[in-house]
Each structure stands twice: as C-alpha cells, then as structure tokens.
N, C-alpha and C positions, 0 to 999 in steps of 0.2 A: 791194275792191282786191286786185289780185294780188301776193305778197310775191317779192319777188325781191333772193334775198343776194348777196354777195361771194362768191368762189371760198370755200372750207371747205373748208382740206387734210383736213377730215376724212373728207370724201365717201368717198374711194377704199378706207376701213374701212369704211366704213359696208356699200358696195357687196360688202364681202370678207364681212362679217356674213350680209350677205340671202343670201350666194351661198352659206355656210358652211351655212347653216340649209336651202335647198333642194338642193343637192346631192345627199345622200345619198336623195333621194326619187327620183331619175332617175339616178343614179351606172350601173346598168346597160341605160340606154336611148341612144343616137347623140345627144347635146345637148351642148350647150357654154351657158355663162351667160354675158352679156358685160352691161357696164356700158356703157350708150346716154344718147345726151340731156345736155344739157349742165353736168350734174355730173359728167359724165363729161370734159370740157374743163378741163383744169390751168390756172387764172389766168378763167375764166369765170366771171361772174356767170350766177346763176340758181334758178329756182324750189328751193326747199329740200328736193327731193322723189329720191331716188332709182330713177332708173329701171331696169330692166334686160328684157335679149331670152332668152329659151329659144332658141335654135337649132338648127331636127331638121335631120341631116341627110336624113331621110326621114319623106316624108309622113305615111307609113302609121303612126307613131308616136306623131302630134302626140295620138289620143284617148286612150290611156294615160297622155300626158304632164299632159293637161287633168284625167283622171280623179285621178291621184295629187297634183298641185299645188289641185283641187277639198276633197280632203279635209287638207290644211293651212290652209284658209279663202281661198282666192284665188279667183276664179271667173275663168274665161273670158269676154272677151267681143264676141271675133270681132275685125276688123280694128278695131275704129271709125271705118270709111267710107274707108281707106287706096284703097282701089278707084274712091273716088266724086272722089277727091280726082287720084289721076293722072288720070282719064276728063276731069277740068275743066281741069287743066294742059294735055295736049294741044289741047283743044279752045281757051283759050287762048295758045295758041303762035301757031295757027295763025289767029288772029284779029288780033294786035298784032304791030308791027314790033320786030324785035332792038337799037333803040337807047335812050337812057335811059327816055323819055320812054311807051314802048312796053314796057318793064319795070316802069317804076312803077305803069302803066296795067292791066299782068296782076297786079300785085301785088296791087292795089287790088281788084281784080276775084278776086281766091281770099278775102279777107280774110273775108267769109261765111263761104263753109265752113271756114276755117280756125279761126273762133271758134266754130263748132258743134261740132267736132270736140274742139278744146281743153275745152270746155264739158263735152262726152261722156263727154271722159276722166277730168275731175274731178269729176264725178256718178258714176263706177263706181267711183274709187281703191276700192284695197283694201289687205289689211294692209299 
C-alpha cells in the first residue's frame, strides 16, 4: 500500500535541506532547484517523499550536472518514459471526445502507463 500523509508544514525545510546540500555542487553551473510534486502544494496531502527538479538552462550542461550529482550518490535515470507518456496523451486526445465521459475514458486508458511509471520511479528512488 502506498502511504499517503497530510500536508507536513515540514516539507518546505525539508525541500530547503536537499537543496542546501546540493547546491554548492552546481552553484557554478546555469540551474535553479525547485521543489515539484505535491509536497510542494501548502494544504496537499501526499506521498511523504520530497521531490525536486535541476533546471539547466542549457542543454549542454545537463552531463556535468549528472556527473557531479552521480558522485553525491544520486544517479540519473533519464525521463522515466516522460516521452512515452505525452506520445499516449495525444494519441488519446485524439481518440476520445472532450466531455465527462470521454475524459474519464482517457483517464482510464493512461492508468497503465501511469502505474509503470510511478512503479519506475519508486524502484530507482534515491538518496
């Protein structure tokens, strides 16, 4: 069973800790850290798990960024199917009609990948 808490004013230190601690590893690289996913939502319940984004402004950065966050123990590990997953939303758009009945229908119909993905994610966590 998946645990899923009540907001935790705590989050938003928590989030200032991971960002405190990687920071100076990319301090002179084009990133920003931002706090994603929904312990990052004030009053949201949700998985207990702190997530957050590296944001390059250029591409050309992201293997240094991977390199120097690799030797703190995190590992890369690509999109986890981010790609495979809009390629299915379009291709559901364009198969189900825009009213309730035709959103619950595409919902239902991503719920696969969406649970592979989720799956993906929590077989890689890392520190």
């Amino acid at each position: 069973m998946i645990l899923i808490s009540d907001y935790d004013p705590r989050w938003p230190e928590r989030f200032e800790d991971l960002r405190q601690r990687l920071a100076p590893h990319v301090a002179d690289l084009p990133v920003s850290i931002e706090h994603v996913g929904s312990t990052s939502v004030p009053g949201c319940a949700a998985k207990p798990i702190i997530d957050l984004d590296l944001v390059v402004s250029d591409a050309a950065v992201v293997p240094e960024v991977i390199s120097r966050l690799d030797e703190q123990g995190y590992r890369h590990e690509g999109d986890l199917g981010v790609q495979r997953y809009s390629t299915l939303k379009v291709a559901l758009a364009q198969r189900f009609p825009a009213d309730r009945e035709g959103r619950a229908a595409c919902s239902a119909a991503k719920s696969a990948l969406v649970e592979e993905l989720v799956a993906k994610s929590y077989s890689r966590a890392t520190p």
